[in-house]
Biotite code that builds the C-alpha atoms (Angstrom):
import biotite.structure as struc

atoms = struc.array([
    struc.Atom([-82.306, -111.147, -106.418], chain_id="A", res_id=1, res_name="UNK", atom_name="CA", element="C"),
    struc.Atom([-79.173, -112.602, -105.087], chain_id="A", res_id=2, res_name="UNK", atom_name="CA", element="C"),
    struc.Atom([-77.842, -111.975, -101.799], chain_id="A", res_id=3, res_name="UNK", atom_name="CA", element="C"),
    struc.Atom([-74.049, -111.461, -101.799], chain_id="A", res_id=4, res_name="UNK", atom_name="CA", element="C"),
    struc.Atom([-73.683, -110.390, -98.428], chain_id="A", res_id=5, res_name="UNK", atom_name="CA", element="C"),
    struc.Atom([-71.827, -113.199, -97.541], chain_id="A", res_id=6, res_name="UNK", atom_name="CA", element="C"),
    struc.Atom([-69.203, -113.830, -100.490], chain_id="A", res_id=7, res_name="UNK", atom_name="CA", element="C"),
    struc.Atom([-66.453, -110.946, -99.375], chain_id="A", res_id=8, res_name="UNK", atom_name="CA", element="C"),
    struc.Atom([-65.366, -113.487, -97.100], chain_id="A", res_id=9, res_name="UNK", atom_name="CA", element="C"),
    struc.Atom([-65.940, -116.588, -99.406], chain_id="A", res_id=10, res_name="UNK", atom_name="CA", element="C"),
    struc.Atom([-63.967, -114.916, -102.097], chain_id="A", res_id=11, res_name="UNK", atom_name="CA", element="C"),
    struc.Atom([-60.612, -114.086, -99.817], chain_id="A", res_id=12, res_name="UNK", atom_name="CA", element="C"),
    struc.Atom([-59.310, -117.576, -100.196], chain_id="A", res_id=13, res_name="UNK", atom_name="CA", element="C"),
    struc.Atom([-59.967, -117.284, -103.618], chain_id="A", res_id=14, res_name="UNK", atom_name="CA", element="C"),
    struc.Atom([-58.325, -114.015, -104.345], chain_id="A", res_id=15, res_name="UNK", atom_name="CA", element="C"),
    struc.Atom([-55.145, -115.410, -101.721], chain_id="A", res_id=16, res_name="UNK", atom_name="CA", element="C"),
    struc.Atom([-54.653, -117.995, -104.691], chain_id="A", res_id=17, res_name="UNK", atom_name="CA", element="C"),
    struc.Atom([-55.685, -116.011, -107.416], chain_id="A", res_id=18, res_name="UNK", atom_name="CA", element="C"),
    struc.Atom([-54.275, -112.782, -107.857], chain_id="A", res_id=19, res_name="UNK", atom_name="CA", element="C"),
    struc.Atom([-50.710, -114.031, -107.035], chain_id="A", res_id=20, res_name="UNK", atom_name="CA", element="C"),
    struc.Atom([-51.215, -116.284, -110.098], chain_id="A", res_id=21, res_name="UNK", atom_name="CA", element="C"),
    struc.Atom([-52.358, -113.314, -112.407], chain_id="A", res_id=22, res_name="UNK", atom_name="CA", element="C"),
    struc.Atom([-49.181, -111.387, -111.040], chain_id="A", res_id=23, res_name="UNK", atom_name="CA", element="C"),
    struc.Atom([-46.780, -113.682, -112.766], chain_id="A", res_id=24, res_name="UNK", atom_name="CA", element="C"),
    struc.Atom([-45.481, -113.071, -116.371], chain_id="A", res_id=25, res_name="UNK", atom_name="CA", element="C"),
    struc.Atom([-46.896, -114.560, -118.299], chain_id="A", res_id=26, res_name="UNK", atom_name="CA", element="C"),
    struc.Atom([-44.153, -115.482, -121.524], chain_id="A", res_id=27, res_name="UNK", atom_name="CA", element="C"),
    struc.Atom([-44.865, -116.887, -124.600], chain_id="A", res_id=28, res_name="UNK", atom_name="CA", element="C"),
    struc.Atom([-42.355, -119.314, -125.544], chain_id="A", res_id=29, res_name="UNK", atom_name="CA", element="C"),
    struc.Atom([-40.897, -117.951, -129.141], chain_id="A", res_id=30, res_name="UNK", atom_name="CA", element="C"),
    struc.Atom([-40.479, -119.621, -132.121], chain_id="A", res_id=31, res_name="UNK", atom_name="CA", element="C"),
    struc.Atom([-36.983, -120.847, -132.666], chain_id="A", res_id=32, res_name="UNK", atom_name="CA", element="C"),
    struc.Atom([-35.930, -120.629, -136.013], chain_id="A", res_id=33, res_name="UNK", atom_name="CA", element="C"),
    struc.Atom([-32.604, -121.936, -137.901], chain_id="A", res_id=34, res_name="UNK", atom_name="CA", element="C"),
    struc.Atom([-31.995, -120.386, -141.706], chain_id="A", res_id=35, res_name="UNK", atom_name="CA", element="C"),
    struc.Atom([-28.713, -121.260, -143.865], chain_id="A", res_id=36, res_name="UNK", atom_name="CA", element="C"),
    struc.Atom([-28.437, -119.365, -147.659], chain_id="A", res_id=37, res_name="UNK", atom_name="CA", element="C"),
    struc.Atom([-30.834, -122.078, -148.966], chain_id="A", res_id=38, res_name="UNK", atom_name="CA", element="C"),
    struc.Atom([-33.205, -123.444, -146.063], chain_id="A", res_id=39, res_name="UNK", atom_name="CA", element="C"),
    struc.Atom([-35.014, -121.943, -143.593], chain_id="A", res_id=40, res_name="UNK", atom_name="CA", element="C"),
    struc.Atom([-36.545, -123.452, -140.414], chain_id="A", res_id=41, res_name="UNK", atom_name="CA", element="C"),
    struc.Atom([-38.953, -122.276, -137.972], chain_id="A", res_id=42, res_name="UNK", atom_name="CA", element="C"),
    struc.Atom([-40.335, -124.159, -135.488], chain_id="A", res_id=43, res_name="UNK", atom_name="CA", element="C"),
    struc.Atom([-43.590, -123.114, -134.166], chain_id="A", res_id=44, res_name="UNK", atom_name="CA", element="C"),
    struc.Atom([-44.886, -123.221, -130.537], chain_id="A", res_id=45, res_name="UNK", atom_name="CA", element="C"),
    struc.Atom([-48.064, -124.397, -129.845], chain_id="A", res_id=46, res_name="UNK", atom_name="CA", element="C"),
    struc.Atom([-50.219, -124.112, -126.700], chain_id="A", res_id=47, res_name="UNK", atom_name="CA", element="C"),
    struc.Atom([-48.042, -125.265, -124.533], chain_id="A", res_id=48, res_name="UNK", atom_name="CA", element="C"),
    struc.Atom([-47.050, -121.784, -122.785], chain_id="A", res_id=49, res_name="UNK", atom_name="CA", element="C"),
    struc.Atom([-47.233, -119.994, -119.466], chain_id="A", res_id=50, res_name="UNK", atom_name="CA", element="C"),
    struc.Atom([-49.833, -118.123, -120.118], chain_id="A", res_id=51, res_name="UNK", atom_name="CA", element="C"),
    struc.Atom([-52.023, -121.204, -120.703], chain_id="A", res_id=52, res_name="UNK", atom_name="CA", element="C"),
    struc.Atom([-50.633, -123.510, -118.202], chain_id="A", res_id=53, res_name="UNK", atom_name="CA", element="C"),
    struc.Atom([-51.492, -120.324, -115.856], chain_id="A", res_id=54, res_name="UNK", atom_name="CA", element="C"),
    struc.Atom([-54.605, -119.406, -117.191], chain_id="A", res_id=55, res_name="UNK", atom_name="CA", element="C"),
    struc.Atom([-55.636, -123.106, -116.511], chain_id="A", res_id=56, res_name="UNK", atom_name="CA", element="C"),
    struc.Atom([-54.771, -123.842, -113.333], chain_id="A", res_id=57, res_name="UNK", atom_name="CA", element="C"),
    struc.Atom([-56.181, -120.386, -112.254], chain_id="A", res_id=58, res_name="UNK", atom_name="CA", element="C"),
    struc.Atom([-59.581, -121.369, -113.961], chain_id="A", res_id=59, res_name="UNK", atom_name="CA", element="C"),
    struc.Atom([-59.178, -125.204, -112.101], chain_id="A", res_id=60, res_name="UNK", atom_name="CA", element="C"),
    struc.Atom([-58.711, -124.048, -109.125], chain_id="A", res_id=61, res_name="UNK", atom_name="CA", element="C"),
    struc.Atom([-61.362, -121.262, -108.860], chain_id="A", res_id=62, res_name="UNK", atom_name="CA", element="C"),
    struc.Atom([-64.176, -123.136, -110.541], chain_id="A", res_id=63, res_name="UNK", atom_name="CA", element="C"),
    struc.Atom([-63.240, -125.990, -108.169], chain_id="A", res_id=64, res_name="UNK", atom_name="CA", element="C"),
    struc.Atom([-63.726, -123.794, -104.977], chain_id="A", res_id=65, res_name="UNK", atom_name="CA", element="C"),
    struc.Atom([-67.217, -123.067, -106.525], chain_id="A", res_id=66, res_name="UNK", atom_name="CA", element="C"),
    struc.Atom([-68.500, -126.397, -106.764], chain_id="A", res_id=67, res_name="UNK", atom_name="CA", element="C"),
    struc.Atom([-66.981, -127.524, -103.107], chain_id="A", res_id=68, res_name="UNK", atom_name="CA", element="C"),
    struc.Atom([-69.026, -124.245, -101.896], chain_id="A", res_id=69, res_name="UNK", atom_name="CA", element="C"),
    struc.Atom([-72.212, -125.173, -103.578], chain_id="A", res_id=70, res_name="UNK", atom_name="CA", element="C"),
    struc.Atom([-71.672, -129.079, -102.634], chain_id="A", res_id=71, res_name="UNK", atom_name="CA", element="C"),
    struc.Atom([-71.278, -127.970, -99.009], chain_id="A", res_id=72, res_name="UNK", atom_name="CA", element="C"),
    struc.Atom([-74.086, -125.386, -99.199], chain_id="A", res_id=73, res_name="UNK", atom_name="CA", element="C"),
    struc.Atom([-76.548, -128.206, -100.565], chain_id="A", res_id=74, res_name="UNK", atom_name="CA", element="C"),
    struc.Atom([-75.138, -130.898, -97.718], chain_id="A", res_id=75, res_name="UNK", atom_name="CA", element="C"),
    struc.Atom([-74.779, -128.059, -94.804], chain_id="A", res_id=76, res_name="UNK", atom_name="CA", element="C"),
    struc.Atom([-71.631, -128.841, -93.807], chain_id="A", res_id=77, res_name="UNK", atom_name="CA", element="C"),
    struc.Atom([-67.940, -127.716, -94.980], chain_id="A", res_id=78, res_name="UNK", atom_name="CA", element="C"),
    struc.Atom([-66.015, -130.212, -97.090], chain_id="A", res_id=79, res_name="UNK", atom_name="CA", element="C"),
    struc.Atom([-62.988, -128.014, -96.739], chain_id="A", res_id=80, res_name="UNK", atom_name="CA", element="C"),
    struc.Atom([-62.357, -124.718, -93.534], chain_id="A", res_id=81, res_name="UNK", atom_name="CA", element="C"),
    struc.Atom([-61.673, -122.509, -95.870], chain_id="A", res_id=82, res_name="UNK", atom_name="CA", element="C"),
    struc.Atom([-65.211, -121.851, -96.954], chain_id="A", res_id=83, res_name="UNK", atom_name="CA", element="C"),
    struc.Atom([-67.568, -120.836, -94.962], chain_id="A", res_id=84, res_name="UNK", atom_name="CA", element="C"),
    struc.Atom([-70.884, -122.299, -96.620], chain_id="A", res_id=85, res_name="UNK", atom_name="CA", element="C"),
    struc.Atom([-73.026, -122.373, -93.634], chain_id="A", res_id=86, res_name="UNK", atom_name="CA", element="C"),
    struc.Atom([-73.664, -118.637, -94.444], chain_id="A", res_id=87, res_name="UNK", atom_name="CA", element="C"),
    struc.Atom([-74.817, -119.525, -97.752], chain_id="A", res_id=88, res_name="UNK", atom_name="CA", element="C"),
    struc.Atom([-78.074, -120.680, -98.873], chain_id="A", res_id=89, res_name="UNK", atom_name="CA", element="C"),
    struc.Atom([-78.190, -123.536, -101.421], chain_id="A", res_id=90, res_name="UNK", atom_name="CA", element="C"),
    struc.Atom([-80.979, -121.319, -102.934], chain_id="A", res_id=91, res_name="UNK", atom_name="CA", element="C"),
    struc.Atom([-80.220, -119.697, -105.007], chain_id="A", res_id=92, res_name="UNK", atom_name="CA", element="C"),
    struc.Atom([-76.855, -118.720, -104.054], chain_id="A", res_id=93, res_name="UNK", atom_name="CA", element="C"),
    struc.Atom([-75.362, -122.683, -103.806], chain_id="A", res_id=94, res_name="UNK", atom_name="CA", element="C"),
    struc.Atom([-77.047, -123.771, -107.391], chain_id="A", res_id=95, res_name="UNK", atom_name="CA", element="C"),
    struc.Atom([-75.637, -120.366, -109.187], chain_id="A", res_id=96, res_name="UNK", atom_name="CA", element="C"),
    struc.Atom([-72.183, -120.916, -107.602], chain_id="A", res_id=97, res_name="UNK", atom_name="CA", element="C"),
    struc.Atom([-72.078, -124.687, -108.716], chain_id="A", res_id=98, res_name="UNK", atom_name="CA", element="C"),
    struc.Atom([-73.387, -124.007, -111.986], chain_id="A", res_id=99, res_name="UNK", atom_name="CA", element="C"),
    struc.Atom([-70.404, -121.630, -112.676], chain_id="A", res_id=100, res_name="UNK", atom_name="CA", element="C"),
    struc.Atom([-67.777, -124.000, -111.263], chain_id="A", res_id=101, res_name="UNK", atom_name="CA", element="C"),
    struc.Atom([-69.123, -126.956, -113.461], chain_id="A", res_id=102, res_name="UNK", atom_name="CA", element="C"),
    struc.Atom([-68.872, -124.523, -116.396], chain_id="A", res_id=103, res_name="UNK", atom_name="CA", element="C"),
    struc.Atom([-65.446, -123.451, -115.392], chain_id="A", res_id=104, res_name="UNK", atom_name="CA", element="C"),
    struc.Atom([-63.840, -126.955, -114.754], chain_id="A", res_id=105, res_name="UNK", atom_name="CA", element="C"),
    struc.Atom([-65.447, -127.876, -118.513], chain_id="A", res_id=106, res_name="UNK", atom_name="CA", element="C"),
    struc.Atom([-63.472, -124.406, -119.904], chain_id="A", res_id=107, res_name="UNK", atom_name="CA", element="C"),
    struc.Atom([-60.425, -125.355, -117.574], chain_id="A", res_id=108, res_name="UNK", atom_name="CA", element="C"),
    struc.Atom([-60.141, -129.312, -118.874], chain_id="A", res_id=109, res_name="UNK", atom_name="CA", element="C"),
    struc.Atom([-60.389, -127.683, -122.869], chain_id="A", res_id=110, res_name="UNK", atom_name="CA", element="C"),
    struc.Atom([-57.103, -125.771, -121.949], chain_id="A", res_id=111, res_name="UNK", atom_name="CA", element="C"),
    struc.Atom([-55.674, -128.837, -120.646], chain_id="A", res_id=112, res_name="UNK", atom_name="CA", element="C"),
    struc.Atom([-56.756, -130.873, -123.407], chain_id="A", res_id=113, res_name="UNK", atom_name="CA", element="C"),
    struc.Atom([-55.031, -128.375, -125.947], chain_id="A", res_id=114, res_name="UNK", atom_name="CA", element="C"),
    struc.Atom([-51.575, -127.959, -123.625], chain_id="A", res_id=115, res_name="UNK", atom_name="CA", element="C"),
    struc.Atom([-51.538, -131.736, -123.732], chain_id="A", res_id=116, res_name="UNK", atom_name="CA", element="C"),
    struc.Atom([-52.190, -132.161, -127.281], chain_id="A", res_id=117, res_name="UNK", atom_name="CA", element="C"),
    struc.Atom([-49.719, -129.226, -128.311], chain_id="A", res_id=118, res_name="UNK", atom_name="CA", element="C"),
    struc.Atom([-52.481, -128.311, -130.375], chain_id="A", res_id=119, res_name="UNK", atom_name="CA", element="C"),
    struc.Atom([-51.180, -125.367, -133.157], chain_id="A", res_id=120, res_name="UNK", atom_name="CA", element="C"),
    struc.Atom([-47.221, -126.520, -133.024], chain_id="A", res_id=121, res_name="UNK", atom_name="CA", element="C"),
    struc.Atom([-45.506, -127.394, -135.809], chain_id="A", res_id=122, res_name="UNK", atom_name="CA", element="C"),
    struc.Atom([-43.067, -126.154, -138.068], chain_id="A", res_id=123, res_name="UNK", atom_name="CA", element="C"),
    struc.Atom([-42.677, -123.616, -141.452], chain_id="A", res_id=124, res_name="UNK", atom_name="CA", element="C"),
    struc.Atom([-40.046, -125.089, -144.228], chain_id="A", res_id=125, res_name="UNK", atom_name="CA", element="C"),
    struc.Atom([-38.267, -122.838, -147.176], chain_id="A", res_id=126, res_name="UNK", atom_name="CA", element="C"),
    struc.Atom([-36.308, -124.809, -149.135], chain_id="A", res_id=127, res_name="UNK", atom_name="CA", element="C"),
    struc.Atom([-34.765, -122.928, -152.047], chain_id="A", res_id=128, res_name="UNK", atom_name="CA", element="C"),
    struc.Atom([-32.824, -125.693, -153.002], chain_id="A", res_id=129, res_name="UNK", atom_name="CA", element="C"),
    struc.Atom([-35.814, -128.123, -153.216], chain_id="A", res_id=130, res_name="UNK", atom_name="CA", element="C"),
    struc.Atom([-38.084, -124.930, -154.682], chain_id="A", res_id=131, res_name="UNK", atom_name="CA", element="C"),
    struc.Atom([-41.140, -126.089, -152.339], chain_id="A", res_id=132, res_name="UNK", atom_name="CA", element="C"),
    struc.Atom([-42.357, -125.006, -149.012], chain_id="A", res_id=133, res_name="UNK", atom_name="CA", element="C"),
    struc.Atom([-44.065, -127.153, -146.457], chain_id="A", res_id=134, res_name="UNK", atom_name="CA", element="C"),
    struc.Atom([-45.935, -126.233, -143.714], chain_id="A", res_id=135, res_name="UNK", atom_name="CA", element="C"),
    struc.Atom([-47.130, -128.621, -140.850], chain_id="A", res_id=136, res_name="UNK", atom_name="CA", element="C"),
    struc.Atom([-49.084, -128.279, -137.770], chain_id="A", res_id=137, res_name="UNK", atom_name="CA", element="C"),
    struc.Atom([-50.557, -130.412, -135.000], chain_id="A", res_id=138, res_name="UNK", atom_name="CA", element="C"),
    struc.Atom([-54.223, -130.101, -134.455], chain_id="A", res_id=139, res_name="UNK", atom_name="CA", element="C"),
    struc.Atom([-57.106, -131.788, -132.278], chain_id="A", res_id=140, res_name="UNK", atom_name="CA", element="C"),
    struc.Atom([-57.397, -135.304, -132.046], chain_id="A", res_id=141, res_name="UNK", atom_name="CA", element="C"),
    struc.Atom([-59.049, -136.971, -135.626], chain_id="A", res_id=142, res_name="UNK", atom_name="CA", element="C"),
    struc.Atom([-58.602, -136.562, -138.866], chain_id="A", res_id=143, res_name="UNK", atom_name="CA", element="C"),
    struc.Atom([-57.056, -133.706, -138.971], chain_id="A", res_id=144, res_name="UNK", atom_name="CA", element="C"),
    struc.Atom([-54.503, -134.235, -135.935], chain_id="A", res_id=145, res_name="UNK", atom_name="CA", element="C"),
    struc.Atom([-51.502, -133.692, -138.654], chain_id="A", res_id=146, res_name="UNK", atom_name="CA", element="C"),
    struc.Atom([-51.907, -130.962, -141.036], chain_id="A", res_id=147, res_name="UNK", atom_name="CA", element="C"),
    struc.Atom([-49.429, -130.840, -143.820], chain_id="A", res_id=148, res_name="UNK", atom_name="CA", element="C"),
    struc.Atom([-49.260, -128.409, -146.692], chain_id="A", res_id=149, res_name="UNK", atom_name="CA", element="C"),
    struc.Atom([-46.938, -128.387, -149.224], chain_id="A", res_id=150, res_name="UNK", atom_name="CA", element="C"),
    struc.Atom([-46.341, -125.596, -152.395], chain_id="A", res_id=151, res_name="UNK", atom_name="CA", element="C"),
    struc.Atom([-43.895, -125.067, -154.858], chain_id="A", res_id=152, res_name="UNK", atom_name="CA", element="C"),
    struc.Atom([-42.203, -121.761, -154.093], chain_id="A", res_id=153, res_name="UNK", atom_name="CA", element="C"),
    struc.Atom([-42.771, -120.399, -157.184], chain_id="A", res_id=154, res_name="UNK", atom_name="CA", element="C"),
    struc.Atom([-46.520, -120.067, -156.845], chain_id="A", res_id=155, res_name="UNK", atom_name="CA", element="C"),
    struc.Atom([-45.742, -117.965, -153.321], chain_id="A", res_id=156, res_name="UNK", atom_name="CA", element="C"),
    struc.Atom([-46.976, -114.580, -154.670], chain_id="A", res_id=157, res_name="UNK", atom_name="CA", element="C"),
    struc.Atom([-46.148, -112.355, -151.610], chain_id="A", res_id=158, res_name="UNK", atom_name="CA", element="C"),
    struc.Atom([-45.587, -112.210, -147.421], chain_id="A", res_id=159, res_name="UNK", atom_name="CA", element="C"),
    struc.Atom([-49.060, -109.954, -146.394], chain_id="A", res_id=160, res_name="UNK", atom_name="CA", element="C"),
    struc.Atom([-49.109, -108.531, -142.849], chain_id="A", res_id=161, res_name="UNK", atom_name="CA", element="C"),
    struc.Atom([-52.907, -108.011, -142.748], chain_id="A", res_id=162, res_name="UNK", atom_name="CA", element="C"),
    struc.Atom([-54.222, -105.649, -139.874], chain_id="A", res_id=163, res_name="UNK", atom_name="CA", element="C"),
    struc.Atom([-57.264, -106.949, -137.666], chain_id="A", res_id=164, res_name="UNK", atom_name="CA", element="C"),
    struc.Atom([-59.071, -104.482, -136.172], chain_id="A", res_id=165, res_name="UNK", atom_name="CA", element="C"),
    struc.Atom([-61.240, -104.762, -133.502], chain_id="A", res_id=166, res_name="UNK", atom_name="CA", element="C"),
    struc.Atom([-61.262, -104.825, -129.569], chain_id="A", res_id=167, res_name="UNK", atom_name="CA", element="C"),
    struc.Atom([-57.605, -106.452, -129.730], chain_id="A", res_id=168, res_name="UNK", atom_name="CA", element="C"),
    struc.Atom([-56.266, -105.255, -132.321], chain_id="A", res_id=169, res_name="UNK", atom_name="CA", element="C"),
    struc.Atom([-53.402, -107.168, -133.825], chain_id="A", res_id=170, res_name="UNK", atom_name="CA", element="C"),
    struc.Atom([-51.299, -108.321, -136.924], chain_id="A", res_id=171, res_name="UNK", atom_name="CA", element="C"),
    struc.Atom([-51.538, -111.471, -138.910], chain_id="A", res_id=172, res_name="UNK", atom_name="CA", element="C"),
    struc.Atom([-48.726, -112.520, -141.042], chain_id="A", res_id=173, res_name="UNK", atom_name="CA", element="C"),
    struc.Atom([-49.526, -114.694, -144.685], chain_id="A", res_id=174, res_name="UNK", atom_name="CA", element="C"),
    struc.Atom([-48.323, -115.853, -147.177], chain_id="A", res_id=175, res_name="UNK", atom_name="CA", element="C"),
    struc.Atom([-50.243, -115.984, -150.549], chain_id="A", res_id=176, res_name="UNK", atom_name="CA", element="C"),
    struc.Atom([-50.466, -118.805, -153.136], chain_id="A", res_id=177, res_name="UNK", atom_name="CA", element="C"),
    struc.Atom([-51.295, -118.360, -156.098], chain_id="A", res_id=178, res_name="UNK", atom_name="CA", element="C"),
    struc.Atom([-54.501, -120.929, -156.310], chain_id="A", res_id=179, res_name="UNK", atom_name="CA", element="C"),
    struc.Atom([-54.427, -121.204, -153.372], chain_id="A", res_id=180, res_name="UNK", atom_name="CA", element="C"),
    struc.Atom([-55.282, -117.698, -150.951], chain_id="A", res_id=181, res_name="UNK", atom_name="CA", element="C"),
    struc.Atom([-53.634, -116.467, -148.151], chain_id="A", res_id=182, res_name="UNK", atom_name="CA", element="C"),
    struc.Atom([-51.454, -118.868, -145.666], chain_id="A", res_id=183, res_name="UNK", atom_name="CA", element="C"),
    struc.Atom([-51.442, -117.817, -142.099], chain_id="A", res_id=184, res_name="UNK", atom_name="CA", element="C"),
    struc.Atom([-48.008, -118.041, -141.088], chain_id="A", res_id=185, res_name="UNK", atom_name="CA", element="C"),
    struc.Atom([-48.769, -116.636, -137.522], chain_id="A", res_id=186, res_name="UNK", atom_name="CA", element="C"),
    struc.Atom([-51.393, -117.567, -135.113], chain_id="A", res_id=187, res_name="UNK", atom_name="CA", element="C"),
    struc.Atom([-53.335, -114.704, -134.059], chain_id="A", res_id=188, res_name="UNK", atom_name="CA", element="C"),
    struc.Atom([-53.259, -115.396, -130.408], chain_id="A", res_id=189, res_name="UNK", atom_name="CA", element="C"),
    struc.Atom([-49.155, -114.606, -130.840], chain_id="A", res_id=190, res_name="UNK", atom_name="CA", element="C"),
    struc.Atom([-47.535, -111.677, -128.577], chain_id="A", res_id=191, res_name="UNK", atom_name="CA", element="C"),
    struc.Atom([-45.581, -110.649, -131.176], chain_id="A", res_id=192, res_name="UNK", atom_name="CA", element="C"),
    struc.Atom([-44.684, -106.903, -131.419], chain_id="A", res_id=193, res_name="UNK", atom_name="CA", element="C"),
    struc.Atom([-46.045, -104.645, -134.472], chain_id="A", res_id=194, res_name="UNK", atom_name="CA", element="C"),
    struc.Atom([-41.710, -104.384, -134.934], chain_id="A", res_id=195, res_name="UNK", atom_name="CA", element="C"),
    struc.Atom([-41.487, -108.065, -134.674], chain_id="A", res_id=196, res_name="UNK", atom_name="CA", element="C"),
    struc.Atom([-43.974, -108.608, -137.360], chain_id="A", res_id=197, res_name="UNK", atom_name="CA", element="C"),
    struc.Atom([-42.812, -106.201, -140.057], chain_id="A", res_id=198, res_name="UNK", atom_name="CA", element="C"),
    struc.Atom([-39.195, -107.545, -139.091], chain_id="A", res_id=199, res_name="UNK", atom_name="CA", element="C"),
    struc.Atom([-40.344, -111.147, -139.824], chain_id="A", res_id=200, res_name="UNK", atom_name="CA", element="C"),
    struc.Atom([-42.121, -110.290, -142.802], chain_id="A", res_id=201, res_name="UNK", atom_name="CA", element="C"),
    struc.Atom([-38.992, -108.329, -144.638], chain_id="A", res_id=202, res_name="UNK", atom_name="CA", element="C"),
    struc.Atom([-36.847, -110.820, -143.331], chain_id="A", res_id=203, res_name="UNK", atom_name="CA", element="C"),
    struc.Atom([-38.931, -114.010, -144.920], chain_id="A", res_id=204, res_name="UNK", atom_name="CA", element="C"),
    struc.Atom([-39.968, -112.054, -148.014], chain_id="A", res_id=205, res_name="UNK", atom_name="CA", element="C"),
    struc.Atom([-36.015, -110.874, -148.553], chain_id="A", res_id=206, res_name="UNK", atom_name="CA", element="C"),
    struc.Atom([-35.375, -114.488, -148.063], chain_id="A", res_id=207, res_name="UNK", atom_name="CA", element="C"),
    struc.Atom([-38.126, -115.800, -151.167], chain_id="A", res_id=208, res_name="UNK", atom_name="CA", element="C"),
    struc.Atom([-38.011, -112.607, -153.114], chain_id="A", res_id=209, res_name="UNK", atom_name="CA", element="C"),
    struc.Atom([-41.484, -112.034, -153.685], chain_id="A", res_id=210, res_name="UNK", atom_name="CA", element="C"),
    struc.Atom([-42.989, -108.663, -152.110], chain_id="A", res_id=211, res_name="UNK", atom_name="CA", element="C"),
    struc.Atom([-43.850, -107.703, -148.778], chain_id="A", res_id=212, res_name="UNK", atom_name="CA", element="C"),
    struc.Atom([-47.145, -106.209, -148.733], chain_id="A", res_id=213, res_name="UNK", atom_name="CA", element="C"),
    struc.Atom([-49.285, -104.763, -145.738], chain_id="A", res_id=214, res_name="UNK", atom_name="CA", element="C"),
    struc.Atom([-53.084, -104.875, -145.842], chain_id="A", res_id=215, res_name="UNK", atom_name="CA", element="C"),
])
């Protein structure tokens, strides 16, 4: 078993940068939206928000203090004061401690990836004038870096707030097509209120006249 005797005093340096980090508010940065009698547009943020630029330097930073503690653990001498790895053994506790910083700094350069790539922005169009809708988004690198739909507004059948249940529990906003299914309009990782939702939804379905239905 693995002795953790030692990693109180490993972990305050950690916790010094850490916990401040958690304490901030973390915001989600809206979507802005502009609407006249015939057009509406709503501009869609992406992952480029606090919470993730947070979240990732958090994860950066801790996994990185891992791997300098298991790299000095394995050499047996500190690369930086502020861990003490002469207390800890490369075995077993050095290899476990670099295994979950390598994993960490993979997780932590994903979230960077995404920030940079503003992957999920985009933008929602209503055109009543036009009679079509288009929806576009910005996705990972390849093929399918643009995504661009495009319907006539007379096959939108309804706006659907659809409950998902589970450990998080949360509500997804759609829009169905006939032909086509349901359109999520809102990304489920979203901090919109259950108020904000249903205020959307009335709002947008007012705006196409087709029904507002909850699921």
């Amino acid at each position: 078993m693995i002795a953790f005797n030692n990693f109180p005093s490993i972990f305050v340096p950690l916790v010094g940068l850490v916990f401040p980090a958690i304490a901030m508010v973390s915001l989600s940065l809206h979507s802005m939206s502009w609407r006249s009698e015939r057009i509406w547009i709503e501009l869609i943020a992406g992952s480029r928000k606090i919470s993730n630029f947070s979240w990732a330097l958090i994860l950066f930073l801790g996994s990185l203090g891992f791997v300098l503690v298991g790299t000095s653990s394995y050499f047996g001498r500190n690369f930086i004061s502020l861990f003490p790895s002469q207390q800890i053994n490369f075995f077993p506790q050095g290899i476990v401690m670099s295994f979950y910083g390598i994993a960490g700094l993979f997780i932590s350069s994903y979230l960077w990836c995404t920030i940079s790539w503003n992957v999920g922005s985009g933008y929602d169009r209503f055109d009543i004038k036009e009679g079509i809708v288009c929806i576009f988004r910005w996705g990972f690198p390849g093929k399918n870096r643009r995504i661009f739909l495009r319907f006539l507004m007379k096959d939108i059948q309804s706006i659907r707030i659809e409950n998902k249940e589970g450990l998080f529990a949360r509500r997804v906003l759609y829009m169905e097509i006939r032909g086509q299914g349901a359109i999520p309009l809102t990304r489920t990782d979203e901090n919109l209120t259950p108020r904000e939702i249903e205020q959307k939804a009335a709002e947008l379905a007012y705006f196409l006249r087709v029904p507002n239905e909850v699921f």
